[in-house]
C-alpha positions in Angstrom: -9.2 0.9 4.2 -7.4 -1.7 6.3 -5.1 -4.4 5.0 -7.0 -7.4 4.8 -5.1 -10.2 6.4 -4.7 -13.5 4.3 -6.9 -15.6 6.5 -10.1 -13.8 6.2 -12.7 -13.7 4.5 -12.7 -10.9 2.2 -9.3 -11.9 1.5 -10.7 -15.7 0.3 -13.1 -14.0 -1.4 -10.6 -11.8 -3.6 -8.6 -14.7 -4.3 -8.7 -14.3 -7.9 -8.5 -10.9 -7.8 -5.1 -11.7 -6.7 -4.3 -13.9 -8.9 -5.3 -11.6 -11.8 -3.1 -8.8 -10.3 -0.1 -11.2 -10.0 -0.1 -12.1 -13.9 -0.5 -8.5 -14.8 2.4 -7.8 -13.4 4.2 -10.5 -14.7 3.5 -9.4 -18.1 4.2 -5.8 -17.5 7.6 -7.0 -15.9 8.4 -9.2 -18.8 7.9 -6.6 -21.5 9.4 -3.9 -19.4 12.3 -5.8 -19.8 12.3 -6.6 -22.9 12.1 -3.2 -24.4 14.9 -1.8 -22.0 17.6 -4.5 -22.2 16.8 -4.0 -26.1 17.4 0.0 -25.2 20.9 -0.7 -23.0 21.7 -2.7 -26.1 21.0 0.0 -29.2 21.6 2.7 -26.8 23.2 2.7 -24.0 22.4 3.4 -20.2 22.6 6.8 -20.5 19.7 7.2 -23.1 17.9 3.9 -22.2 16.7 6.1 -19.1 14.7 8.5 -21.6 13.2 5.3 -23.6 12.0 4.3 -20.4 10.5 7.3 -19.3 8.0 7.5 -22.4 8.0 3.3 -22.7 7.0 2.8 -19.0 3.5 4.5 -19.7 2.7 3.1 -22.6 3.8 -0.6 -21.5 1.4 -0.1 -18.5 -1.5 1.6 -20.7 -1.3 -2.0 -23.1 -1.2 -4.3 -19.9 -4.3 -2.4 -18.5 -6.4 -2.3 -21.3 -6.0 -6.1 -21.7 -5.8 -6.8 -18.4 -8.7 -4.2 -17.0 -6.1 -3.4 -13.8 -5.1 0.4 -13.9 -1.6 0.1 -12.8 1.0 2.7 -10.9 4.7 2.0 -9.8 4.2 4.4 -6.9 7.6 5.0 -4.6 8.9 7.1 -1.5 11.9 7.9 -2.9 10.1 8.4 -7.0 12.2 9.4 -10.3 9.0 10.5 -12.3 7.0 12.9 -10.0 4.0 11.2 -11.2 4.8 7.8 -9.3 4.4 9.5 -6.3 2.5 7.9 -4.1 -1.0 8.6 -2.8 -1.6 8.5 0.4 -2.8 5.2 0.8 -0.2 4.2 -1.5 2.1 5.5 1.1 1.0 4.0 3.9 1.5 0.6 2.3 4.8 1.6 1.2 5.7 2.8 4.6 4.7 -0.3 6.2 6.7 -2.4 3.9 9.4 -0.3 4.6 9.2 -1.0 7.9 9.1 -5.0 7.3 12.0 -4.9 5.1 14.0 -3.6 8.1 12.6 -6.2 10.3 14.3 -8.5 7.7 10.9 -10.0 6.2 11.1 -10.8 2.5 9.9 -9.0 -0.2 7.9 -11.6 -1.7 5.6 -11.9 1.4 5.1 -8.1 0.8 1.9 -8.2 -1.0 -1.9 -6.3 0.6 -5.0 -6.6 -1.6 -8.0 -4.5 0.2 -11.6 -2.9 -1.2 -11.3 0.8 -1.5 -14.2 3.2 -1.9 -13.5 5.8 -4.5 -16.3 7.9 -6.1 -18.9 6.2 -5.1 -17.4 2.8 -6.6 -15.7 0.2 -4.5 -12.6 -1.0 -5.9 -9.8 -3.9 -5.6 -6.6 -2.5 -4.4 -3.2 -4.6 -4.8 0.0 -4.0 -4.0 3.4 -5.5 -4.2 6.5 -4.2 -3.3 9.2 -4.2 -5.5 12.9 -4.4 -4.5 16.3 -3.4 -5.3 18.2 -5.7 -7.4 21.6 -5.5 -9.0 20.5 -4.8 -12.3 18.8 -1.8 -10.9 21.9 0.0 -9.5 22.9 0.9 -13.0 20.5 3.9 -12.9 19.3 4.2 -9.1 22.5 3.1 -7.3 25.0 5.8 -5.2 28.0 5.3 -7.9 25.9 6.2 -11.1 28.5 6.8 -14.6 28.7 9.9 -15.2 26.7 10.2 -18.7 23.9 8.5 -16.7 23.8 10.6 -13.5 23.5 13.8 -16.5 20.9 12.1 -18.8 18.7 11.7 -15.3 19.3 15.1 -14.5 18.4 16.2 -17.8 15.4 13.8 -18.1 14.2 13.7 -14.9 15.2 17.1 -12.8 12.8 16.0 -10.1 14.8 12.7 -9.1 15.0 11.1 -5.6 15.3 7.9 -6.8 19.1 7.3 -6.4 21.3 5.8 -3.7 19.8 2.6 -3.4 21.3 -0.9 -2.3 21.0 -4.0 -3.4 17.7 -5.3 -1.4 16.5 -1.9 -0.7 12.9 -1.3 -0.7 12.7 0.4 -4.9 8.5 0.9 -4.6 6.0 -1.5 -5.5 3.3 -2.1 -8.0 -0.2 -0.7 -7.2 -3.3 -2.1 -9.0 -6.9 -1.1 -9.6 -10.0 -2.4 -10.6 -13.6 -2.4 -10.2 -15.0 -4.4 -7.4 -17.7 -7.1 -9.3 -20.1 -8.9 -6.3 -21.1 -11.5 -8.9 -17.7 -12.5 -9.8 -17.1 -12.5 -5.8 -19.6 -12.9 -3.5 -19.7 -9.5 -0.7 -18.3 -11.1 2.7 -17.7 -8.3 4.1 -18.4 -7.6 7.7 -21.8 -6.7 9.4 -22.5 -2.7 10.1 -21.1 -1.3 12.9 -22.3 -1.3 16.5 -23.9 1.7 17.7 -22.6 2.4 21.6 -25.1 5.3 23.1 -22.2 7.4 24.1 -18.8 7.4 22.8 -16.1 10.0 24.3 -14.2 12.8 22.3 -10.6 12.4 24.8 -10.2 8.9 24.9 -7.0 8.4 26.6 -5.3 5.4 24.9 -2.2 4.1 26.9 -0.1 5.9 24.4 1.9 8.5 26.5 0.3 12.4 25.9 -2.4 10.8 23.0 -5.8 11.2 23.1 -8.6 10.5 20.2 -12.1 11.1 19.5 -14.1 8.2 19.7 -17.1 9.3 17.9 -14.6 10.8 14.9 -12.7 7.3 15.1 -16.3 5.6 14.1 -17.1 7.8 11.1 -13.5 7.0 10.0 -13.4 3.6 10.5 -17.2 3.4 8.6 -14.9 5.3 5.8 -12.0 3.2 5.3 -11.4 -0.1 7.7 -15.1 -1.4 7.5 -14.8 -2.6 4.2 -12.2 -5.6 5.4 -12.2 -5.5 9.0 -15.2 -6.1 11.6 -14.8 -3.7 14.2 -15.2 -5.4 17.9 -12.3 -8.2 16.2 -10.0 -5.5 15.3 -10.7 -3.6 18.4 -9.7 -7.2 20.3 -6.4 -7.0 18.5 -5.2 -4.1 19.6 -7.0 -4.2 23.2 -6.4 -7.8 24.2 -8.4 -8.9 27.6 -9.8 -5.0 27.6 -6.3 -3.9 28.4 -5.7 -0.1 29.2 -2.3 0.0 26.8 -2.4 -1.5 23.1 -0.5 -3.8 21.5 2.9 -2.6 21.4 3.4 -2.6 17.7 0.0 -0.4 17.2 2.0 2.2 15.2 3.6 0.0 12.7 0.5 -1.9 12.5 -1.8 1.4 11.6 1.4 2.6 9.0 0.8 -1.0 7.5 -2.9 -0.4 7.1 -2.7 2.7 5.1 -3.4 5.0 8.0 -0.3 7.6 8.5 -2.0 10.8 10.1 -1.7 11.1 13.2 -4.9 12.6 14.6 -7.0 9.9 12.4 -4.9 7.2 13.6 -5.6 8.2 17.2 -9.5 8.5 16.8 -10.1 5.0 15.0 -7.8 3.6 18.1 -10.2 6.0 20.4 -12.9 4.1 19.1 -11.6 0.5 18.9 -10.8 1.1 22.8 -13.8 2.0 23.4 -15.2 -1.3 21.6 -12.8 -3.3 23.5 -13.8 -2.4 26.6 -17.3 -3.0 26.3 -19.4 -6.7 27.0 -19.2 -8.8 24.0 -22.3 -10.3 24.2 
């Protein structure tokens, strides 16, 4: 599934979905923190990181069964192996990464899209989460030594050290059902049907190639829910132009998408789209 731009739609339309998944995490921050400043305080640091690791779950089991959001603190770089991300958790992540380097801010870093997941269609939020100075106690690159042993001991699968002050930490990822009578379906007409689509779709991209009629099936998969097809097609093939827009790769990272071959089908097929008569 695609990110769904603010101005559309489907993104009006999951409004208060939004809103929802903003207070959720505001209460999940603000007990979170609660229960570990109380731990640094009876504890220490050093044993404050195994309070959290058995405190973080349970925090977020409470705020989702009020709340009805299922809720993950995926990363790239993750502590507990179990916030690993999935993968369209990582192509989210991966496109925030990219932003933060760009120097956007973190609090514009925030994608809400419907996701199909057996058989259900689900509301998807994200929001990335950054680096503070609090945080560098126990993920920063000059760790006490007690600390950097009680990870080690605690958590023998860590990456999630070395980070800077306004480094990209992870981000929250919501779920919840998708209701239609709490918000009305907007969501974009079926797609066209050309009569022939090509399986080597040269796309302006130096040695890549895609399958057209693969790229349709995908895009049916994961981008139709948000995204009508002959307007993203324009986006990336303005005025039917042979090359794409130049920042197709970060925009298709952004989007979730991250393997290669997929990527170049559903571009195959947008091509293909763009080229064609609109009326």
């Amino acid at each position: 599934a695609f990110l769904i731009s603010g101005g559309s739609a489907v993104a009006q339309d999951l409004s208060a979905y939004t809103d929802e998944a903003r207070a959720a995490i505001q209460q999940l921050r603000q007990v979170m923190m609660e229960h570990l400043q109380q731990a640094v305080r009876e504890v220490g640091p050093a044993e404050a990181t195994s309070v959290c690791r058995h405190l973080a779950p349970e925090i977020a089991a409470e705020v989702a069964a009020e709340t009805g959001w299922e809720i993950r603190r995926p990363a790239l770089r993750a502590r507990n192996p179990e916030n690993r991300p999935n993968e369209a958790e990582r192509g989210v992540l991966l496109g925030y990464l990219t932003r933060s380097f760009a120097g956007q801010s973190f609090d514009s870093m925030e994608t809400i899209r419907l996701e199909e997941r057996d058989g259900r269609t689900y509301v998807h939020y994200m929001r990335a989460v950054p680096t503070l100075d609090a945080c560098l106690v126990c993920h920063g690159s000059d760790l006490r030594p007690d600390v950097a042993r009680k990870i080690e001991e605690v958590y023998p699968e860590d990456e999630a050290v070395d980070f800077a002050v306004g480094d990209l930490r992870g981000a929250f990822s919501l779920m919840k059902p998708y209701d239609p009578k709490e918000a009305p379906d907007l969501r974009p007409s079926p797609l066209p049907e050309p009569a022939v689509l090509p399986s080597a779709v040269p796309l302006g991209i130096p040695g890549r190639t895609g399958d057209a009629g693969k790229g349709r099936a995908l895009f049916g998969r994961h981008c139709l829910s948000c995204h009508a097809a002959r307007d993203l097609a324009a986006f990336l093939y303005p005025s039917k132009a042979e090359s794409p827009r130049d920042d197709v790769c970060v925009f298709l990272q952004t989007h979730g998408l991250t393997d290669e071959a997929r990527d170049c089908d559903i571009v195959a097929y947008l091509k293909i789209l763009a080229q064609q008569p609109t009326e």
